[in-house]
C-alpha positions in Angstrom: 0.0 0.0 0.0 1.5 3.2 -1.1 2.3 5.9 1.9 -0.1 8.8 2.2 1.4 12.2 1.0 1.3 14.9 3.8 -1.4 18.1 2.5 -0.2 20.7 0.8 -2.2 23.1 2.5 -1.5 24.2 5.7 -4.0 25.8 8.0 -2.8 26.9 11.9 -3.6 28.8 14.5 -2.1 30.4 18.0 -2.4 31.0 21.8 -1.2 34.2 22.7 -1.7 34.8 26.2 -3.3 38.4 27.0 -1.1 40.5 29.6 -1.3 43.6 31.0 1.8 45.5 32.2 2.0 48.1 34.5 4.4 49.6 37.1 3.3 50.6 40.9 5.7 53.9 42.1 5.5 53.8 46.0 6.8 57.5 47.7 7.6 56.9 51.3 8.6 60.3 52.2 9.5 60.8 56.2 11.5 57.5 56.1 12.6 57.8 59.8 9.2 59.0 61.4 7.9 55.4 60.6 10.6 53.7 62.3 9.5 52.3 65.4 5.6 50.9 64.7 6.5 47.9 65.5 6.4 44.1 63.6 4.0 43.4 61.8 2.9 47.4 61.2 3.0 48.3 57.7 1.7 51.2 55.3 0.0 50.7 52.0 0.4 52.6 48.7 -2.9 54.5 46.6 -5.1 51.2 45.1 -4.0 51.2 41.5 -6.0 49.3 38.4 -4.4 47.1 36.7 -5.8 44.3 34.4 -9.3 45.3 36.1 -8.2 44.7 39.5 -6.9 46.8 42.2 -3.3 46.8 44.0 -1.2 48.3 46.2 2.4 48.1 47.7 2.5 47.5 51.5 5.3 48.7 53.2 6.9 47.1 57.1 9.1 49.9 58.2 10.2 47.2 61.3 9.5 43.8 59.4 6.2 41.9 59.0 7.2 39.9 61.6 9.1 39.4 64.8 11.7 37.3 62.8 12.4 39.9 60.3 12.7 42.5 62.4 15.8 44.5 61.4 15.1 44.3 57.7 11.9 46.6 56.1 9.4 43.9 54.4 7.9 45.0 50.8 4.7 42.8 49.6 2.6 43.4 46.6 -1.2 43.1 47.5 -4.3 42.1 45.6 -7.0 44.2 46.9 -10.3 43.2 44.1 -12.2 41.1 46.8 -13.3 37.7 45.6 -10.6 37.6 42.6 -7.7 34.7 41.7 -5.6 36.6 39.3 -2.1 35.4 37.9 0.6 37.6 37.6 4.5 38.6 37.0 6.4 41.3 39.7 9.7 42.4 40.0 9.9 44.7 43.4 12.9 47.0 42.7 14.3 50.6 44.9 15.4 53.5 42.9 18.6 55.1 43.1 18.6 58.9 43.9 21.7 59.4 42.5 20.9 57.9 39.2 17.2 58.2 39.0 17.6 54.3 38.1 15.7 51.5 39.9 17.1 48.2 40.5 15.4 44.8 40.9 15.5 43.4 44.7 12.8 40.6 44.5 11.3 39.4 41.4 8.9 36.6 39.9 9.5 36.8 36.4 9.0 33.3 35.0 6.6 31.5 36.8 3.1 33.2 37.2 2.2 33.5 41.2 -1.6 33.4 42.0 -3.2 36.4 44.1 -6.3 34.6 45.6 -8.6 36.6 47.7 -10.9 33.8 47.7 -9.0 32.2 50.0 -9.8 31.1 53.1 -7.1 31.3 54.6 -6.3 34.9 54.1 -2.7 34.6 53.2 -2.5 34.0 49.5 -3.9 37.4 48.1 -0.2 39.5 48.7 3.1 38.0 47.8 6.4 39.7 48.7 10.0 39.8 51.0 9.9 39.5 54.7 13.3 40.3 54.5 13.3 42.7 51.7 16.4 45.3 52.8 18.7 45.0 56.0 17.6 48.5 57.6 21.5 49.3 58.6 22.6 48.6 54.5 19.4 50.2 53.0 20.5 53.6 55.6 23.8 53.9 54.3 22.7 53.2 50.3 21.8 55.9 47.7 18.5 54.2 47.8 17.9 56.5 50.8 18.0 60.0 50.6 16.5 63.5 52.4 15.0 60.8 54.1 13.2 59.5 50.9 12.5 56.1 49.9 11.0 55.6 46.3 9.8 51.8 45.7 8.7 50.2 42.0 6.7 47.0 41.8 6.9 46.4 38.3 3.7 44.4 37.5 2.2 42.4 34.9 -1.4 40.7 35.3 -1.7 37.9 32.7 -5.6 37.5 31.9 -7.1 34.2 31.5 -7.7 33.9 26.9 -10.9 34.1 25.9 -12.2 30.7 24.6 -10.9 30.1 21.0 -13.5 29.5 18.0 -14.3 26.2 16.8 -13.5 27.3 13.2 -9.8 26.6 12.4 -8.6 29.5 10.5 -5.6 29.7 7.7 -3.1 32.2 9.1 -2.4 35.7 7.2 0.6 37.2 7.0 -0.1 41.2 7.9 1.5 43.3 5.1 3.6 46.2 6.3 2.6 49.7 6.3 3.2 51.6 2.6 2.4 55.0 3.4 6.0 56.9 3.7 6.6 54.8 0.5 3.5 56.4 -1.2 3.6 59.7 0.3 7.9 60.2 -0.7 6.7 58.9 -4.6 3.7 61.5 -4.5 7.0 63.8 -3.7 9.2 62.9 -5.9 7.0 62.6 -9.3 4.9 66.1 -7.6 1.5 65.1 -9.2 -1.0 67.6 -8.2 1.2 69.9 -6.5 0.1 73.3 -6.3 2.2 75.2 -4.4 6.6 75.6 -5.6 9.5 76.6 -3.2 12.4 78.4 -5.1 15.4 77.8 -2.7 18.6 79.8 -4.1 17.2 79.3 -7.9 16.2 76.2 -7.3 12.1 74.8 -7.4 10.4 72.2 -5.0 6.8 71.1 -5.8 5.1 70.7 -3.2 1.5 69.9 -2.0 0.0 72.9 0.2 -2.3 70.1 2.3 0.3 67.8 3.0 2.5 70.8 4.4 -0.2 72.5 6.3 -0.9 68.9 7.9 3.1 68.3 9.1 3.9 72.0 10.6 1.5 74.7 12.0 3.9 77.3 10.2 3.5 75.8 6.8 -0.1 76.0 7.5 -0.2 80.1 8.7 1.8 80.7 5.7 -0.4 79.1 3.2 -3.6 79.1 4.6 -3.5 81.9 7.2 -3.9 85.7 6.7 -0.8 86.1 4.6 -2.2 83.5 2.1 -2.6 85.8 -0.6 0.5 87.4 -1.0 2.7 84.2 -1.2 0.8 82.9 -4.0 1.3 79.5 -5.6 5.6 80.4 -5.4 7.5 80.8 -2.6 10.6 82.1 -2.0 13.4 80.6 1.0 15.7 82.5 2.3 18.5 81.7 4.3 18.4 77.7 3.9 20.6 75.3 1.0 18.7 73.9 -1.6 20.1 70.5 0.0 18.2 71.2 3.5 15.2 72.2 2.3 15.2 69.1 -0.2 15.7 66.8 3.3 13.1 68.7 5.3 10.3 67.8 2.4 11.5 64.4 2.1 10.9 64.3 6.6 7.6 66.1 6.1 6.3 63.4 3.8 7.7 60.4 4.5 8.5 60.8 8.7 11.8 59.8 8.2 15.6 61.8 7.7 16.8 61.3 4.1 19.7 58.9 3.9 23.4 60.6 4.2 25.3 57.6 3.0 27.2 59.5 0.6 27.9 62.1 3.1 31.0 62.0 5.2 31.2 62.0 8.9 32.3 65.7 9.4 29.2 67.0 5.8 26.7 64.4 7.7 27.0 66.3 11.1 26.7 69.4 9.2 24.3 68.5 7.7 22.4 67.4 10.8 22.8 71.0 12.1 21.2 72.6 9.1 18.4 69.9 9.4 17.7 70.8 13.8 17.5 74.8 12.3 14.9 74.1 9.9 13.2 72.1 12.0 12.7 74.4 14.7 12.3 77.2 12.1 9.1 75.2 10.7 8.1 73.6 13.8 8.7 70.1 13.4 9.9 69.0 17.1 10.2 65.0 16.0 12.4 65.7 13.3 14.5 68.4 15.8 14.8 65.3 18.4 16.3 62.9 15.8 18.7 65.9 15.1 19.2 66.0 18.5 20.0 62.7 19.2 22.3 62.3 16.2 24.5 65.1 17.2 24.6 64.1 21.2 25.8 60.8 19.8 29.0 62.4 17.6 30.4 65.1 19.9 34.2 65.8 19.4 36.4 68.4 20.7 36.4 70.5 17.7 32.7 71.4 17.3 31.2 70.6 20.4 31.4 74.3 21.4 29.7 75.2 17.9 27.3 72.6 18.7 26.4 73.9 22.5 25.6 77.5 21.0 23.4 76.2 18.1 21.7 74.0 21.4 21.4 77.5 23.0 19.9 79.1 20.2 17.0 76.7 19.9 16.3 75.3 23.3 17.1 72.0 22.7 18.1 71.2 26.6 19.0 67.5 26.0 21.6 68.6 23.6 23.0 71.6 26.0 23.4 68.9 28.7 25.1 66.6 26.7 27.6 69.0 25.1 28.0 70.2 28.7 28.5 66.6 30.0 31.2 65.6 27.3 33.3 69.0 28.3 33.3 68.5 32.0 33.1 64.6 31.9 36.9 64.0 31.0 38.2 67.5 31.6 38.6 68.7 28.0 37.9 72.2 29.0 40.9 73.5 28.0 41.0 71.1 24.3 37.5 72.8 23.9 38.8 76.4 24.4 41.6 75.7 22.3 39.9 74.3 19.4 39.5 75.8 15.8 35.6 75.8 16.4 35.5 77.8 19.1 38.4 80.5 18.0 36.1 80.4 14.6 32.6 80.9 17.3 34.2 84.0 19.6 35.0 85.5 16.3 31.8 84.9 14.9 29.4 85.3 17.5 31.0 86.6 20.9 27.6 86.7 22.7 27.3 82.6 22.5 31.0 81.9 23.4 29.9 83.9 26.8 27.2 82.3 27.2 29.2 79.1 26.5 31.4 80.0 29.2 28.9 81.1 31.7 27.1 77.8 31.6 30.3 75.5 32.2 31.9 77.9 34.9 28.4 77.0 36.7 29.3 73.8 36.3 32.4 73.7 37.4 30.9 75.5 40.5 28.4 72.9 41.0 
C-alpha cells in the first residue's frame, strides 16, 4: 500500500496569552518617622488598576514579623475582593543618585496566584519578609533627604478568551506603505500646487500635505498672509540640499539617507536639518537631530554645537555637550579648538554664554 502524501495546504492557529503590564511607584517620604511601629505594622500605597483589579504596595518599616525585624518587608497586595488573578512582579528601589531603579525581588518566570478567595487569608499579597537590612538600606543611595522611592513592576496575565471552533488559515499582515507612497507623491509632484524656489532652485510641493506636518506651513499658506505668497514661494537663508531633506521628513516621517555624506558633511548636515526644523516647527524631526548630534560630539565642534543648542532650546543637547566637556576634563582642548576660535569671532555673545554655563558647572 503506497504511503499517504502529507497536504499541501497548511492551516494553523495560535495562543497568545493576553497580559497587561503596569508599574506601581510607591513615595515613602518621612523615612525615619515610621521607624518604630513595631512588627507586623505596615503602610499601604494609593489602590492602582491594573488588568481590572486593584493593587497596592505595602510597606513594614520594622518587618512583617518578629523574625524579620531589622530588615523593612515589601509585599505586593491584591485588593479586588473575591478575585484569583495570575501575575509577574519584580519589586525594585530607585537610586537617587541615578534616578535608576534596581530589581531586589522578582517573579518573572513563573506566574504567582493572588487569591482573595481564600480562606485562609494569606494568599492574596506576595512579597520579601526580608526585603532590605535596615543598617545597608540607611547607608545606600537608595535613601536620601530621608526619601524612599519603591517600583513593583507588575504584569497581570488574563485568562484567553475561549478560542473558536472554526480553524482558521493564518495571514501574513503586510507592512505599512504609506511613507513609501507619500515620498513617490513627492518625488513625481503630481497635483502639486504650491513651488518653493530655494537659491534658484524649485520644490513642488502639496499645500495640504505641508499645512498637515507643521503649523507654520499651514499660517503661511492658509493663514492671513495666504494671498501674497501665491502658488511660489521664495526661501531665504536655507541650501537647496536642506530644504530638499526637510520635504522628504515632512512626507515620509523619516531623515533622508546621508550615506554619501562623510562624517564631518553628515553632522553638518544634521545641524542645518535641527534649524529648519525648529524654524518650521517640526519638534520629531528636531529630536532625531538632536540625538544624532549628542551621539557624535568631538572636541572640535562641540562648542559650535552647544551655541546652536542655546539658540534653539534644545536642553537635552546643552546637557550633553555640557556633560562631554566637564566629563573627562577637555575644557581646556574645547577652548583651544579651531571651532571655538572660529565661534568667539563669529558670534561673541554665545561663546559667553558658553562660558557662563560651564563655569556654573564647574561651581556645581
Amino acid at each position: 500500500m503506497a504511503a499517504l502524501q502529507r497536504p499541501t495546504e497548511r492551516r494553523a492557529s495560535r495562543c497568545t496569552p493576553v497580559t497587561a503590564p503596569a508599574t506601581l511607584v510607591f513615595e515613602i517620604d518621612g523615612y525615619s518617622l515610621h521607624k518604630g511601629m513595631g512588627a507586623d505594622k505596615f503602610i499601604r500605597s494609593t489602590a492602582v488598576s491594573v488588568g481590572g483589579y486593584e493593587w497596592c504596595i505595602r510597606y513594614y518599616p520594622d518587618g512583617e514579623s518578629n523574625e524579620s525585624q531589622g530588615h523593612v518587608s515589601v509585599y505586593l497586595q491584591l485588593l479586588s475582593k473575591g478575585a484569583k488573578v495570575r501575575a509577574l512582579y519584580d519589586l525594585r528601589l530607585v537610586d537617587h543618585t541615578t534616578g535608576l531603579s534596581s530589581s531586589v525581588f522578582s517573579v518573572l518566570k513563573s506566574p504567582m496566584v493572588f487569591d482573595s478567595l481564600s480562606t485562609s487569608g494569606t494568599s492574596y499579597s506576595w512579597g520579601l519578609p526580608y526585603f532590605k537590612k535596615k543598617s545597608e538600606l540607611e547607608k545606600s543611595d537608595y535613601l536620601r533627604d530621608d526619601r524612599l522611592v519603591i517600583e513593583c513592576d507588575l504584569t497581570v496575565i488574563k485568562e484567553p478568551l475561549v478560542a473558536d471552533t472554526a480553524i482558521t488559515a493564518e495571514v501574513q499582515m503586510p507592512p505599512s506603505d504609506l511613507a513609501e507612497i507619500f515620498g513617490k507623491l513627492l518625488e513625481a509632484a503630481e497635483e502639486a500646487d504650491v513651488a518653493f524656489e530655494v537659491e534658484g532652485e524649485i520644490f513642488p510641493a502639496h499645500k495640504i500635505v505641508l499645512a498637515a506636518r507643521s503649523l507654520v506651513f499651514k499660517a503661511e499658506l492658509y493663514g492671513p498672509m495666504r494671498g501674497k505668497c501665491g502658488q511660489n514661494i521664495t526661501v531665504e537663508e536655507m541650501q537647496p540640499a536642506v530644504f530638499k531633506a526637510l520635504l522628504h521628513f515632512i512626507y515620509t516621517d523619516s531623515l533622508p539617507s546621508m550615506d554619501n555624506l562623510d562624517d564631518d558633511e553628515k553632522k553638518e548636515m544634521v545641524r542645518h536639518l535641527l534649524v529648519a526644523a525648529d524654524r518650521y516647527a517640526m519638534e520629531r524631526m528636531k529630536m532625531m537631530c538632536e540625538d544624532i548630534l549628542c551621539e557624535t560630539l568631538d572636541v572640535e565642534t562641540v562648542a559650535t554645537t552647544l551655541a546652536l543648542a542655546d539658540q534653539h532650546n534644545c536642553s537635552r543637547l546643552k546637557d550633553a555637550c555640557a556633560e562631554f566637556i566637564m566629563s573627562s576634563n577637555r575644557l581646556d582642548d574645547v577652548l583651544a579648538s579651531q571651532g571655538y576660535v572660529h565661534l568667539k569671532k563669529s558670534c561673541p555673545a554665545a561663546s559667553v554664554n558658553i562660558l557662563e554655563r560651564l563655569m556654573k558647572l564647574l561651581k556645581f
